[in-house]
C-alpha positions in Angstrom: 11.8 -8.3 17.1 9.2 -6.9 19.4 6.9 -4.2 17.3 4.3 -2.7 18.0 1.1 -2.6 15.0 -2.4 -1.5 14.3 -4.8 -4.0 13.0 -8.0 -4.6 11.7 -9.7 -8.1 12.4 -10.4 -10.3 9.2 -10.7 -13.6 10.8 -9.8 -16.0 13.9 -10.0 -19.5 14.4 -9.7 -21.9 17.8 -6.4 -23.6 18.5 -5.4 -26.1 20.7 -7.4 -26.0 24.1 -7.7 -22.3 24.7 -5.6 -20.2 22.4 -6.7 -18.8 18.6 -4.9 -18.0 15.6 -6.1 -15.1 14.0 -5.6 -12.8 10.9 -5.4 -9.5 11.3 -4.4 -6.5 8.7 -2.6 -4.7 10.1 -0.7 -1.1 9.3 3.3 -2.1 9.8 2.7 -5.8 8.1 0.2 -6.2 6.0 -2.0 -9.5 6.4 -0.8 -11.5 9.3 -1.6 -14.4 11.1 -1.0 -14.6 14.8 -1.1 -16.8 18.0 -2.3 -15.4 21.2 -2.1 -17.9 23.9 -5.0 -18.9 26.2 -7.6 -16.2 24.3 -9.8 -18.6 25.4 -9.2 -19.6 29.2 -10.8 -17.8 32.2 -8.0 -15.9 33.1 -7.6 -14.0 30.2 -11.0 -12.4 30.4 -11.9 -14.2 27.2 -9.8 -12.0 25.2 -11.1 -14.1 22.1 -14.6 -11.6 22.2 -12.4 -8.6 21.2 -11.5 -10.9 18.4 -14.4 -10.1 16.4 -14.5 -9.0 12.1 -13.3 -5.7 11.7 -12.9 -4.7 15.1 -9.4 -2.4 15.6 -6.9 -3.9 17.7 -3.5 -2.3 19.3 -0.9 -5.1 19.1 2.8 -5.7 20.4 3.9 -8.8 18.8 7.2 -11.2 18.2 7.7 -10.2 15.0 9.8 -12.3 12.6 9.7 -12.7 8.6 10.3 -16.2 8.4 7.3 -17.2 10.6 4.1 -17.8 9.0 2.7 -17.2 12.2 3.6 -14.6 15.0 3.4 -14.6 18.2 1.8 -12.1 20.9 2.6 -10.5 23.4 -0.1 -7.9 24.2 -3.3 -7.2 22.5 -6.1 -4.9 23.3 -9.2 -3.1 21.7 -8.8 0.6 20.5 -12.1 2.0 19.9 -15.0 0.2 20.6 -17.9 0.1 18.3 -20.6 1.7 19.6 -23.6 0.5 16.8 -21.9 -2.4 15.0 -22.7 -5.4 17.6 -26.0 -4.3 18.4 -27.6 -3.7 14.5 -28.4 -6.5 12.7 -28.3 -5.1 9.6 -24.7 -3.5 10.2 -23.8 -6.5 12.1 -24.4 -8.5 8.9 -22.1 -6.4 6.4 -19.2 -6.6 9.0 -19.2 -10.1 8.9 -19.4 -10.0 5.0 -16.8 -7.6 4.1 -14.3 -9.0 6.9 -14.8 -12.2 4.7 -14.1 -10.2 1.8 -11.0 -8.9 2.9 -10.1 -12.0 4.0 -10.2 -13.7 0.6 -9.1 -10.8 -1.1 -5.8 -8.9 1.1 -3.3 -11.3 0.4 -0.1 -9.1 0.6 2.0 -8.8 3.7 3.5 -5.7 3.6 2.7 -2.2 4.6 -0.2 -0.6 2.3 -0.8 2.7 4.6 -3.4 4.0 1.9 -5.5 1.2 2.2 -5.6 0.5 6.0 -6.4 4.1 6.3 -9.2 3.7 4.2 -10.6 0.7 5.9 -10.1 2.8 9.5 -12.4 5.4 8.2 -14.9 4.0 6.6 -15.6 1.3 9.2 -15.6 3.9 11.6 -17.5 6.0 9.8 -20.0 3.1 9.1 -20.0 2.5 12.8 -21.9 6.2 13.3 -23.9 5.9 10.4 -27.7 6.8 10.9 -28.9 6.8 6.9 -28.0 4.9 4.1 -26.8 2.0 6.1 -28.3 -0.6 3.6 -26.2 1.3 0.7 -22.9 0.8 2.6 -21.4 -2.7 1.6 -22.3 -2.2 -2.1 -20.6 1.0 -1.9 -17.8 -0.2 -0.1 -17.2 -3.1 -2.7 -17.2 -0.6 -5.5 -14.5 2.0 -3.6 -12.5 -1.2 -2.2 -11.7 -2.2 -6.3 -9.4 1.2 -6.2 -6.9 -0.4 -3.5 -7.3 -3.6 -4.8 -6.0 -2.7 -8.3 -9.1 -3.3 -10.7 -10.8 -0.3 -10.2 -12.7 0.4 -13.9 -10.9 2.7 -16.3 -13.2 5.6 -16.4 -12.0 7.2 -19.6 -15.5 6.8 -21.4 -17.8 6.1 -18.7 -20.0 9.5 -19.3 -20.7 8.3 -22.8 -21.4 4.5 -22.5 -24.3 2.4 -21.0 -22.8 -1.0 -20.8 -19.8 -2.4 -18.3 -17.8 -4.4 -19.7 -16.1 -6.4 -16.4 -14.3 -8.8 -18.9 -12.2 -5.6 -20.3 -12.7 -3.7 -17.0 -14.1 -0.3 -19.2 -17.5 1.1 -20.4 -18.8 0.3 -23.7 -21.3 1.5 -25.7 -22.6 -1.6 -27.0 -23.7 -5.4 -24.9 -20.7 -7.4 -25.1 -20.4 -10.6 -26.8 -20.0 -12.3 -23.8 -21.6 -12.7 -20.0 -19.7 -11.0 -18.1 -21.0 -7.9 -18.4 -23.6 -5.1 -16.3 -26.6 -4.3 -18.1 -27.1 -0.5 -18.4 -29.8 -0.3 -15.4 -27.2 -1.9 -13.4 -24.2 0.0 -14.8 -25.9 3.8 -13.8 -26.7 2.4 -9.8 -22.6 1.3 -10.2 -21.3 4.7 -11.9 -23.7 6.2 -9.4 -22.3 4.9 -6.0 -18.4 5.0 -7.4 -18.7 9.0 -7.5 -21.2 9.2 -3.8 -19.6 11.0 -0.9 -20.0 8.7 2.0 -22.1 11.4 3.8 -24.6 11.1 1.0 -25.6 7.5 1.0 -28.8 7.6 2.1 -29.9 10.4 -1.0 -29.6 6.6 -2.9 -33.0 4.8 -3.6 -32.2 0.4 -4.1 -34.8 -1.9 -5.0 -34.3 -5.0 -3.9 -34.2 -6.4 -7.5 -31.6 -4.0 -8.1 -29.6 -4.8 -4.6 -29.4 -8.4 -5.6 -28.5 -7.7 -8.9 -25.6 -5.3 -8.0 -24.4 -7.2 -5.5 -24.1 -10.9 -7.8 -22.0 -8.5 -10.7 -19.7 -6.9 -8.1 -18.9 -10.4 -6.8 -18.9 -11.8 -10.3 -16.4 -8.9 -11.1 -14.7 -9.9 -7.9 -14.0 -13.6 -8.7 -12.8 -12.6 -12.5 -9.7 -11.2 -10.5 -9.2 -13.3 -7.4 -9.3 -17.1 -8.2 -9.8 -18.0 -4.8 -12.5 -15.8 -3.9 -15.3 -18.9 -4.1 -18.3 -19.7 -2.5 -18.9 -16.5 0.1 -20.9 -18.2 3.0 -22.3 -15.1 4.4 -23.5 -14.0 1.3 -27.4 -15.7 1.9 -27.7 -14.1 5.4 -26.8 -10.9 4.2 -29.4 -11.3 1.7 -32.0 -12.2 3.9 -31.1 -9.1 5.8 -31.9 -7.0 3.1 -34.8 -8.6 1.4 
């Protein structure tokens, strides 16, 4: 059938002589993969560069369930980003959490909730004047809610120590590794409860950046075997040394 989709970019690679494949989540489907012919040829203006992580695409495409990948018909950009390609250091996390997605959104089926939350605070990241350093760790922490391993919060006022092997706070160090010390645990309780508007009230070292950032991914890979190596992982760090 022909349908028409929202989607956000995740990831796109060359095929054959001019066209791409490229995976998109979008709002009707889920995760798809799709072919758009000659993305790549002169005549089609180069439609590849709208093909870019995380930008929001309007699609009509020949959809069909039993293909692995669909094919379209139309494609264009809906809102173009006014800051993203032009900030290196917001340039940097897009490229970092489309990868994330891409390794992590595996489901193809409609999830309205969590599209909508992608569409806001992408767009929302796209404005942003202060706290833009604070964005990526913040959105890894409020992306674990749509994923499904969002920490139980029952006891987190009262304990020091997180315990990402259980997925709940503790009072005591675990007796194992995969845990957040409790100087890493109050900069995680603190950005899961931030307002988006308030990022920039938030104070990171870079010791504490780093740190942050190597348990989220840790607590990452403890859910999603496939996660791996993430490659943009040094340049963001380079970013925001």
């Amino acid at each position: 059938m022909l349908a028409n989709t929202k989607g956000i970019v995740l990831h796109h690679v060359k095929y054959a002589e001019s066209s791409v494949i490229a995976t998109i989540y979008t709002k009707e489907f889920g995760r798809q993969s799709y072919l758009i012919n000659a993305a790549r040829s002169k005549k089609s203006k180069n439609r590849a560069g709208i093909l870019q992580p995380l930008f929001f695409l309007d699609l009509v495409a020949y959809q069909k369930e039993s293909r692995n990948v669909q094919r379209v018909k139309e494609v264009k950009i809906i809102t173009p980003f006014n800051t993203i390609p032009f900030d290196i250091k917001k340039a940097t996390q897009v490229i970092f959490i489309a990868e994330i997605l891409y390794k992590t959104i595996q489901e193809e089926e409609s999830y309205p909730e969590l599209f909508s939350f992608l569409q806001h605070n992408i767009q929302y990241f796209d404005l942003m004047e202060e706290g833009v350093a604070n964005f990526y760790l913040y959105f890894l922490i409020r992306l674990l809610e749509y994923l499904g391993i969002y920490p139980n919060v029952e006891q987190i006022k009262r304990n020091d120590w997180f315990d990402m092997d259980k997925g709940n706070f503790v009072s005591f160090e675990p007796p194992h590794p995969q845990y957040m010390a409790p100087g890493i645990t109050r900069l995680f309780k603190q950005l899961m409860f931030i307002n988006i508007h308030k990022l920039g009230n938030i104070r990171i070292s870079r010791v504490e950046r780093v740190n942050l950032l190597e348990k989220l991914l840790e607590y990452y890979k403890l859910h999603f075997d496939g996660l791996g190596k993430i490659k943009s992982i040094e340049v963001l760090k380079e970013v925001f040394e």
